[in-house]
C-alpha positions in Angstrom: -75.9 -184.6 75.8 -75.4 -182.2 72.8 -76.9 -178.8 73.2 -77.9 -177.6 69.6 -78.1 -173.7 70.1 -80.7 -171.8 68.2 -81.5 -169.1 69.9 -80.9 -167.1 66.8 -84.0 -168.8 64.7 -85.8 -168.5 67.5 -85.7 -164.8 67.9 -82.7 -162.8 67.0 -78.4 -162.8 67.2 -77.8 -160.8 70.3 -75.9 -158.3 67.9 -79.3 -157.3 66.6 -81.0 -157.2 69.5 -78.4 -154.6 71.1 -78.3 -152.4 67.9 -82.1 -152.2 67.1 -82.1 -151.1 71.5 -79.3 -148.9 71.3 -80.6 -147.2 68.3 -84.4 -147.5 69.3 -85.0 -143.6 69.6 -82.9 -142.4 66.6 -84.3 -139.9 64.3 -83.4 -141.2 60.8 -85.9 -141.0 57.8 -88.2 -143.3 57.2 -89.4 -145.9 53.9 -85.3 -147.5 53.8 -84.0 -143.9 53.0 -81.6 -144.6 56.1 -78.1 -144.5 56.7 -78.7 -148.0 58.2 -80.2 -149.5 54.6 -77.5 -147.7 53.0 -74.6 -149.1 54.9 -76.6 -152.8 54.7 -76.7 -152.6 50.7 -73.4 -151.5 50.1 -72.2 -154.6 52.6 -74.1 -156.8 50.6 -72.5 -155.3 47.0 -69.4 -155.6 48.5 -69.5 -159.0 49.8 -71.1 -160.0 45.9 -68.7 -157.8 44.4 -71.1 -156.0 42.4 -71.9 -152.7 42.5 -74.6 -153.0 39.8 -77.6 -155.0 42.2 -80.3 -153.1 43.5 -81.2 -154.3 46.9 -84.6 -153.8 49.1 -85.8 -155.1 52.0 -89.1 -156.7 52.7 -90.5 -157.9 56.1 -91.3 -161.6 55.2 -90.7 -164.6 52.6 -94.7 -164.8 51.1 -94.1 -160.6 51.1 -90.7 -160.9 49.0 -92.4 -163.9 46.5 -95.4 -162.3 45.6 -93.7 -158.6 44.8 -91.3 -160.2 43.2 -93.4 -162.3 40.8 -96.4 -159.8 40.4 -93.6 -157.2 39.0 -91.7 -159.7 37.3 -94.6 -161.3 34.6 -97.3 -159.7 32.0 -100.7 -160.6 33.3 -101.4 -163.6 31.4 -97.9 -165.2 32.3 -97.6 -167.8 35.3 -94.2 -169.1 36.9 -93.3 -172.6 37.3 -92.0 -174.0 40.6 -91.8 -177.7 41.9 -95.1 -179.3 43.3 -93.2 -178.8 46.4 -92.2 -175.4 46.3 -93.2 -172.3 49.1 -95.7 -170.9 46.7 -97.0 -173.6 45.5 -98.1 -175.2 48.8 -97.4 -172.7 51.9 -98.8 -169.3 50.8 -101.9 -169.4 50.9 -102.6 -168.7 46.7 -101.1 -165.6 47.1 -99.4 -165.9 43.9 -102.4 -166.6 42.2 -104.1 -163.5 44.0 -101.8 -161.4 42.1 -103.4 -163.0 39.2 -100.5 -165.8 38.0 -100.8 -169.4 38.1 -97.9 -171.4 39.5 -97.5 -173.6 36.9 -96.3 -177.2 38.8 -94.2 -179.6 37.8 -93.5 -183.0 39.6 -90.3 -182.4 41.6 -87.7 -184.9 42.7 -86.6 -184.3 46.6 -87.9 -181.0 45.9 -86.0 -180.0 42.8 -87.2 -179.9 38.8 -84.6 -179.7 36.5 -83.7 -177.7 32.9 -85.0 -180.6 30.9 -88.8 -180.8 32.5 -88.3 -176.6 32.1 -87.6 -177.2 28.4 -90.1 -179.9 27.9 -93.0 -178.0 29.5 -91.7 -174.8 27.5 -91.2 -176.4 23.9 -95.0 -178.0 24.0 -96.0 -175.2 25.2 -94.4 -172.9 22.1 -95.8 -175.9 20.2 -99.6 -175.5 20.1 -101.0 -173.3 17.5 -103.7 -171.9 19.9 -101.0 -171.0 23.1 -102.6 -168.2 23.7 -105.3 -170.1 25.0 -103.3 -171.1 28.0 -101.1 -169.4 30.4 -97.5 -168.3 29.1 -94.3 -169.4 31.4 -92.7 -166.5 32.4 -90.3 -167.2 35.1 -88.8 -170.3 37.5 -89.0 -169.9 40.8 -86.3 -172.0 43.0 -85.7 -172.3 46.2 -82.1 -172.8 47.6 -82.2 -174.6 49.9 -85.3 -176.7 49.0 -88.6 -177.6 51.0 -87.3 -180.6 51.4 -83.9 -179.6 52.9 -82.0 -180.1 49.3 -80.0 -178.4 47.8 -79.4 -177.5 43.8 -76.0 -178.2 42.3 -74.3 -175.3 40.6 -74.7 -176.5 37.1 -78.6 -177.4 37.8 -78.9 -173.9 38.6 -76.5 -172.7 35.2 -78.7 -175.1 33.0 -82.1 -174.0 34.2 -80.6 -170.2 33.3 -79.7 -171.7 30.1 -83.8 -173.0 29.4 -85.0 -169.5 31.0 -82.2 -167.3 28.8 -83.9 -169.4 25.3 -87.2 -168.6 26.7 -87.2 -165.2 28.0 -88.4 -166.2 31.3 -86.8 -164.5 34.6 -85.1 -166.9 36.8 -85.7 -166.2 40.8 -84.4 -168.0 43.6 -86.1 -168.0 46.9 -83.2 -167.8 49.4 -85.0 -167.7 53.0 -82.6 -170.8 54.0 -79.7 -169.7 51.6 -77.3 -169.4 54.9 -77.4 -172.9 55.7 -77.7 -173.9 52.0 -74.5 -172.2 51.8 -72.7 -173.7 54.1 -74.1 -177.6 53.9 -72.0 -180.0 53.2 -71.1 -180.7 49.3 -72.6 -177.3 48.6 -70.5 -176.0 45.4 -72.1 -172.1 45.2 -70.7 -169.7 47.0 -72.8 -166.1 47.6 -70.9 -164.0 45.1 -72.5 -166.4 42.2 -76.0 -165.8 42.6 -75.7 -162.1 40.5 -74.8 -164.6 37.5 -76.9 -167.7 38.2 -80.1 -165.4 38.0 -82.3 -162.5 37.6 -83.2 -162.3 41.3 -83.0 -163.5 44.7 -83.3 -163.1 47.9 -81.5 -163.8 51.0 -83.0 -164.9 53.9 -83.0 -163.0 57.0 -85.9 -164.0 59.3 -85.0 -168.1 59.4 -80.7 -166.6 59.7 -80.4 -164.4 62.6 -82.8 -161.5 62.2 -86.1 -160.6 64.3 -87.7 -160.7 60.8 -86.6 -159.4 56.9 -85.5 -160.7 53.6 -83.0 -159.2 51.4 -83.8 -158.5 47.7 -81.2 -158.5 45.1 -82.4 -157.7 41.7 -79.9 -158.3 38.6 -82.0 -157.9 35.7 -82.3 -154.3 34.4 -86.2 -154.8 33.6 -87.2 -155.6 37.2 -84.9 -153.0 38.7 -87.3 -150.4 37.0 -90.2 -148.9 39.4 -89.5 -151.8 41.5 -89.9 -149.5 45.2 -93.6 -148.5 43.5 -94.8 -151.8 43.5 -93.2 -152.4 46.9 -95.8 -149.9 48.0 -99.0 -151.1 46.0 -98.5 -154.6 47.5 -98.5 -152.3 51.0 -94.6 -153.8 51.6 -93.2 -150.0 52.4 -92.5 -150.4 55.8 -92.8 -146.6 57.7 -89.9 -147.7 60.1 -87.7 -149.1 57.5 -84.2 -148.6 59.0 -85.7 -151.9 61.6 -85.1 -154.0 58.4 -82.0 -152.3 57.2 -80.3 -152.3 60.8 -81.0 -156.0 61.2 -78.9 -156.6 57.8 -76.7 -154.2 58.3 -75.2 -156.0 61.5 -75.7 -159.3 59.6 -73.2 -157.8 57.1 -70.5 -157.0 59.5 -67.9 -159.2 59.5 -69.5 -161.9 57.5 -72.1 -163.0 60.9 -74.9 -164.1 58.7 -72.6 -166.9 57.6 -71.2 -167.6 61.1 -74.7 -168.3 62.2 -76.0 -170.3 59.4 -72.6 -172.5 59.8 -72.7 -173.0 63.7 -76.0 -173.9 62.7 -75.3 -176.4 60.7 -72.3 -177.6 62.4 -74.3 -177.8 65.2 -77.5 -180.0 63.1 -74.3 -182.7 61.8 -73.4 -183.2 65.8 -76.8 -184.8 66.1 -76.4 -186.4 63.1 -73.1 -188.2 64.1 -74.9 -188.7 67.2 -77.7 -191.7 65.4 -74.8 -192.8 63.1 
């Protein structure tokens, strides 16, 4: 019999679970102005060795996607993603309530690649009425895919190469990047996401946590008033050392990728079990 343990999907790492008790009655100021956020973000620069990332934490994936995109694009700009991708197909057209289309292109085992990106973008700097039709303003990825894929790291560097010529953001949805990370024949390692794109986020409610994602912004023009629109979008959480806490025991000594390896580990047993 092989027990596949996954108690930490299913709720939360016992870590986190002792932490957010012991510390359930501490004063500490609210909105993420905690020591707990503070000692999370400077785990995660560390462990990306860059101290230039500005880092938030949201409750949920749809929560991080839609801030992320409404702050990121000019109102008549939309953001293409594989037919397959989260906000194309899970959240409920809350992209397009911000008021962008997801702009869809036919994806192979969930992944589109830098030529469809520069196909769709060069007709679309082709027509002589574009502004009749929505601009392309960013990519959205997700790493791992819907479809349990993952990208390579030079189908990530050449879709940043078709976003850099078009001045479109590049943003990877990371809510599996732990097990992404550690699959087998994965070549990207955390510390090059800060040069693969303009923004991600990793994952923290499907990797260990009660619930939270981690947002790490690289691009200069989506760092700015980025906590304001946090708030409009009704994402500043009162009791914001919960989400910091949670990543801050992630953090320590590297148990986010622990968990998403046992976890995986754990998924090839039963693989090798059918083969």
């Amino acid at each position: 019999m092989i027990y596949f343990q996954c108690d930490y999907a299913e709720g939360a790492h016992p870590s986190i679970i002792e932490a957010l008790s012991r510390t359930n009655l501490m004063q500490s100021p609210g909105y993420s102005t905690d020591s707990f956020t503070e000692s999370a973000k400077e785990k995660i620069r560390k462990r990306l060795k860059r101290d230039d990332v500005d880092i938030h934490f949201l409750v949920g994936g749809t929560q991080a996607n839609l801030i992320i995109i409404a702050s990121a694009l000019r109102p008549y700009q939309g953001v293409i993603s594989a037919d397959t991708g989260h906000i194309a197909t899970h959240e409920t057209g809350a992209i397009e309530a911000t008021g962008h289309k997801v702009i869809t292109l036919p994806g192979k085992d969930g992944k589109i690649t830098a030529g469809q990106i520069e196909e769709y973008c060069a007709y679309h700097y082709s027509l002589s009425n574009r502004e009749h039709t929505v601009m392309p303003g960013m990519v959205y990825l997700s790493f791992s895919t819907e479809t349990g894929t993952n990208y390579t790291k030079k189908e990530i560097e050449d879709i940043h190469k078709v976003c850099l010529k078009y001045d479109m953001m590049l943003f990877i949805d990371g809510a599996r990047m732990g097990y992404a990370l550690a699959a087998e024949g994965n070549d990207i390692s955390f510390e090059d996401f800060p040069s693969l794109c303009d923004v991600f986020y990793i994952g923290g409610t499907k990797c260990g946590a009660l619930f939270g994602e981690g947002v790490v912004i690289m691009n200069d023009r989506l760092k700015q008033d980025f906590r304001y629109m946090i708030k409009q979008r009704g994402a500043m959480f009162a009791k914001g050392r919960l989400l910091g806490l949670q990543f801050d025991c992630l953090f320590t000594d590297d148990l986010y990728f622990k968990i998403t390896k046992k976890a995986v580990d754990q998924a090839l047993r039963i693989k090798r079990a059918f083969n």
